[in-house]
N, C-alpha and C positions, 0 to 999 in steps of 0.2 A: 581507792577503787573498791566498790563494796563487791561482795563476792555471792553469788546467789546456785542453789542444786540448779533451777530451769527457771531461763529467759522466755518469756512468751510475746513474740513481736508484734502486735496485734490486738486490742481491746472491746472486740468486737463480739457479738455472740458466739463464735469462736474460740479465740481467746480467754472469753470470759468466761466458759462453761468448764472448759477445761483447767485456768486457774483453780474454779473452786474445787474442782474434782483431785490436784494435785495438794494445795494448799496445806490442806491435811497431814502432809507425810512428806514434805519438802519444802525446802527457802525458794519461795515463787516471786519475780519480779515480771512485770505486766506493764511492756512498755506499749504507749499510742502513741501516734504521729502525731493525731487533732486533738486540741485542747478539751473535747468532752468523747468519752467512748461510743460506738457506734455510728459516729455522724454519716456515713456514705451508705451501707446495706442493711446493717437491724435496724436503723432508728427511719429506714422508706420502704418496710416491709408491707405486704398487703397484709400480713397478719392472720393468716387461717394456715389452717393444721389438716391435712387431708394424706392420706393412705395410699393413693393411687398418685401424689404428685411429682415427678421424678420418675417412674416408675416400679418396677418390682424388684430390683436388686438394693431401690432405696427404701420401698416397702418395710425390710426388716428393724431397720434403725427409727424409723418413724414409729412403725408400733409397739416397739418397746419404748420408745421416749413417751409414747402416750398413756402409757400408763403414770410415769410419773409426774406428768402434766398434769394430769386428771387428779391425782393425789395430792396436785401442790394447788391446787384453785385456779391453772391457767386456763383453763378451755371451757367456753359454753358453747351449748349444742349452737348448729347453725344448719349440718347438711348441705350437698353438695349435688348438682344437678348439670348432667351432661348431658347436651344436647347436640341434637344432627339434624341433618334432610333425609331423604331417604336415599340417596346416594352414600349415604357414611356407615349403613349398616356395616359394612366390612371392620371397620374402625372397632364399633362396639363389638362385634364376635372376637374380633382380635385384643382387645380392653379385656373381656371378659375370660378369654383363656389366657394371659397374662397374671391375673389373678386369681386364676379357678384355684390352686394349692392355698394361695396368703392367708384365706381367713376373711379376709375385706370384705363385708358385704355387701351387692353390686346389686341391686333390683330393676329389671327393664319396667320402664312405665310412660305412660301417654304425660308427655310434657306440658301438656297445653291445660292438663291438671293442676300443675306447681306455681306457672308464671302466667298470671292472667297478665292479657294483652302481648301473648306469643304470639309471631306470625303463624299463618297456617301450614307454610313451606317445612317449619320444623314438627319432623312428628316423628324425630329418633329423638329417647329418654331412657337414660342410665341413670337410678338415682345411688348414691354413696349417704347414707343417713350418718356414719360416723363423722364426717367433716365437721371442724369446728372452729367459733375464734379463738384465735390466741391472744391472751397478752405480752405482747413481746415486750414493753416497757418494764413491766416489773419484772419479769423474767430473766433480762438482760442488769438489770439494778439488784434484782435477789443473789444473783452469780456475781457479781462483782461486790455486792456485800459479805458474801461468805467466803469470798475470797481473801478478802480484809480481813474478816476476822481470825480467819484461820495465818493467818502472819504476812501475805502478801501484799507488794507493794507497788500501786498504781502511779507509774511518770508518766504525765502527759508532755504534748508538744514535744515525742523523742523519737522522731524516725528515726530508727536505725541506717546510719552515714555505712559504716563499716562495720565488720567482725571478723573475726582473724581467732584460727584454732592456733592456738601454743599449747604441747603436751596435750594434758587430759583436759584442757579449761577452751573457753570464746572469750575472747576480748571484744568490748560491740561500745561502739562509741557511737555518743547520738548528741545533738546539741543540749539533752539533759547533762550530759555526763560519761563519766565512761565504766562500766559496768565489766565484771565478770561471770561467768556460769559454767557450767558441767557439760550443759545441757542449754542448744539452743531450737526453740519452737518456730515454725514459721507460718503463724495465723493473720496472714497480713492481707487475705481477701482479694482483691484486686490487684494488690501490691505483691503477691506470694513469687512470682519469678524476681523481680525486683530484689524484696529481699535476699532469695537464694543467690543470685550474681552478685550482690553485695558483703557477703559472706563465701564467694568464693568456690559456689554450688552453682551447677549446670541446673537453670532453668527445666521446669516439666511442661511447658506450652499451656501453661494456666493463664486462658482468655476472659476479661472482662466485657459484657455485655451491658449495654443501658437497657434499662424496662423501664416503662413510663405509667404514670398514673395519674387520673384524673375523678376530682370529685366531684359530683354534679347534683343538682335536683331535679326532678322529671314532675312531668305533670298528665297522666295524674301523680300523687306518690307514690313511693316504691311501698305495694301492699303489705302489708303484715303477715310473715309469715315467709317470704320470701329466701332460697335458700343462694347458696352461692351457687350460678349459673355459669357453667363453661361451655365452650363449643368443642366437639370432639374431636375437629381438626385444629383444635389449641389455636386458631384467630382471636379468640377474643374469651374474657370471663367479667363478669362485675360483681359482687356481692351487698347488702344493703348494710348499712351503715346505722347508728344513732341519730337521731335526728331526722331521718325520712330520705336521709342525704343516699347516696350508692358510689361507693368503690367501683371504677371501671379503667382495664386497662386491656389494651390489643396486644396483650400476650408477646409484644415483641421485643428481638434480642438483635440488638447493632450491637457489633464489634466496635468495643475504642480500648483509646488508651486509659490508662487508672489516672481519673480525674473525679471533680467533683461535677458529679452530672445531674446533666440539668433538662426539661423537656425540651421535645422539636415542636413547632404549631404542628408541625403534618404528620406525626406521630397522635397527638390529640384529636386531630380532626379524621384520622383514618381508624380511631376506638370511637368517636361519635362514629360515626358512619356505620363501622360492623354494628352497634349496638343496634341502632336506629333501621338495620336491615333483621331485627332479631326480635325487636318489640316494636310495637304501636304506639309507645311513648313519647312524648315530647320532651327534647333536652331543654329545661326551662331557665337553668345556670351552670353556668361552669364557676364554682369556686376556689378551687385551687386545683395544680396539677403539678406533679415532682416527678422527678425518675431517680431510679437510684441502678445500683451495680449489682449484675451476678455475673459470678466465675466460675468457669468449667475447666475442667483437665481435658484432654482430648477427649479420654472416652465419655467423658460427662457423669462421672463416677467422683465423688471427694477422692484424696489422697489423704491417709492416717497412715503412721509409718517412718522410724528413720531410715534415713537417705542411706544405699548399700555402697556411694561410692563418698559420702561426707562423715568419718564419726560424729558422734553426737548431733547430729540436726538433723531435724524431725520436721516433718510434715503435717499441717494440721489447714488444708486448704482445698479450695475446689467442692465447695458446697453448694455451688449453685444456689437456685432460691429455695432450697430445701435446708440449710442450714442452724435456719429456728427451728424448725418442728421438728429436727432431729437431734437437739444438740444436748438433750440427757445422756440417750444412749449410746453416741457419737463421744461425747466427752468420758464417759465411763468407759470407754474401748480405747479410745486412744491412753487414758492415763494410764492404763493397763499395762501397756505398750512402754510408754516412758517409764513407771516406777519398774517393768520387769517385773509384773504381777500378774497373777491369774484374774482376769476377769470374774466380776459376780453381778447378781443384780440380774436386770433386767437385761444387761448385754451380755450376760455370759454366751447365749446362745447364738450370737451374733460372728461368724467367721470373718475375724480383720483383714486377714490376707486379699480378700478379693478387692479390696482397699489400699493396700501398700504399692508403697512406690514403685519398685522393683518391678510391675509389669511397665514403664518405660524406661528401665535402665539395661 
């Protein structure tokens, strides 16, 4: 039974970002359940990076992660464009004193400037010029490449069955094998109660969500220039795509269980609808449509932190769909936390505590 400093249950941009971030300074093992990393939440990401998303308590971790985004080749400009009726003003005064301290820059402007063939009903416009794409593919492959290198070691196809603390050690049996560690991680995304009852840790009411996404072509085509458009009452966002194609999805969140999810027709056809109430476009195809999982802790806040009533198991879950665009400074906080090290970097300035488990124990 090979013996490792931190187990990390989870392969996921999670997981991953945090391997690399430990790797360095510890025997890291990096179990996945699915035979390729990411398969359920990073690899059905919409893939943009924005400041306001989550809101201002996750503000902080996104703008430190963006810097090293931006330093690592992830993100080109895109721009991000909120829109309303004139019933939503309250929304954006409320948006806007939310982030009046963060720094984010927020510009009211006539939206029917940005997205030609707006309806006319919209004429509330917040624009966010920092929003950007991500590339979450190499992103998620550069962290699990430097996690390799740095000595850790990727078992796929190894749900963690059980784990059991003896003395200072986890015993974590998976149909890979049966492993040891110090140090057990719980980055299992959907799966993060699961794991924790499985190891013999009181659940934190970490719910999985399906979000749904559909690719489409419109006609005319999505203009040049086009930024990502949200509605302010979070029904609906689409951003354009390569190809002329547009990302669109109805912003929505069903509770299930942690499964591999998959679209509803009537989730599809209720993001055609909002869209087609929002522009004068014609949906000309639908070419593919996935959904994928996000998970929230009650308060809708991640969990970094170990558990006050498990030694050694640690918390590294409840990302929600903010989990890519924060998972530098997220990962640099939390290994902090595991090696029993003063933060630096871009998270130093980041307070973990508001994060830790311990507000539901």
């Amino acid at each position: 039974m090979t013996r490792y400093d931190v187990a990390i249950a989870g392969a996921g941009i999670a997981g991953a970002s945090l391997a690399a971030a430990i790797a360095p300074h510890a025997r890291v093992l990096l179990l996945e359940a699915e035979d390729m990393p990411g398969y359920h939440a990073t690899g059905r990401s919409a893939a943009f990076w924005s400041e306001t998303y989550g809101g201002p308590l996750i503000q902080p971790l996104t703008t430190a992660s963006g810097i090293a985004l931006q330093a690592g080749g992830y993100l080109e400009p895109l721009g991000s464009l909120h829109i309303g009726r004139a019933g939503d003003e309250v929304a954006v005064e409320a948006m806007l004193a939310e982030f009046a301290a963060s720094g984010v820059p927020l510009e009211r402007v006539d939206p029917a400037g940005h997205v030609p063939g707006l309806r006319p009903e919209w004429t509330v416009g917040l624009l966010e010029p920092t929003c950007a794409y991500i590339d979450v593919a190499r992103l998620h492959g550069d962290y699990l490449a430097i996690a390799k290198r740095n000595g850790a070691a990727l078992v796929t196809s190894a749900a963690l069955e059980s784990a059991e603390r003896q003395g200072a050690n986890w015993t974590i049996r998976s149909p890979a094998g049966r492993f040891a560690a110090d140090i057990l991680v719980d980055a299992a995304g959907a799966w993060a109660d699961g794991v924790a009852g499985r190891a013999g840790v009181p659940p934190l009411g970490v719910q999985p969500y399906r979000r749904t996404m559909v690719q489409l072509r419109t006609d005319p085509l999505v203009p040049e220039g086009l930024p990502h458009v949200a509605a302010i009452d979070g029904s609906f966002y689409f951003k354009p795509e390569a190809g002329g194609r547009l990302w669109l999805s109805p912003h929505d969140e069903i509770a299930t269980d942690p499964c591999d999810a998959q679209p509803e027709e009537i989730d599809v056809a209720v993001a055609i609808d909002r869209f087609e109430q929002a522009v004068d476009w014609r949906v000309a195809t639908v070419e593919r449509r996935w959904a994928g999982l996000r998970s929230f802790a009650p308060d809708r806040l991640p969990v970094y932190g170990f558990d006050p009533a498990a030694p050694g198991f640690f918390w590294c879950a409840g990302q929600g769909g903010f989990g890519i665009q924060t998972a530098p400074a997220a990962a640099a906080m939390a290994a902090s936390l595991v090696l029993g090290r003063a933060p630096d970097g871009d998270a130093a300035a980041i307070d973990p505590r508001r994060y830790a488990p311990e507000r539901f124990r």
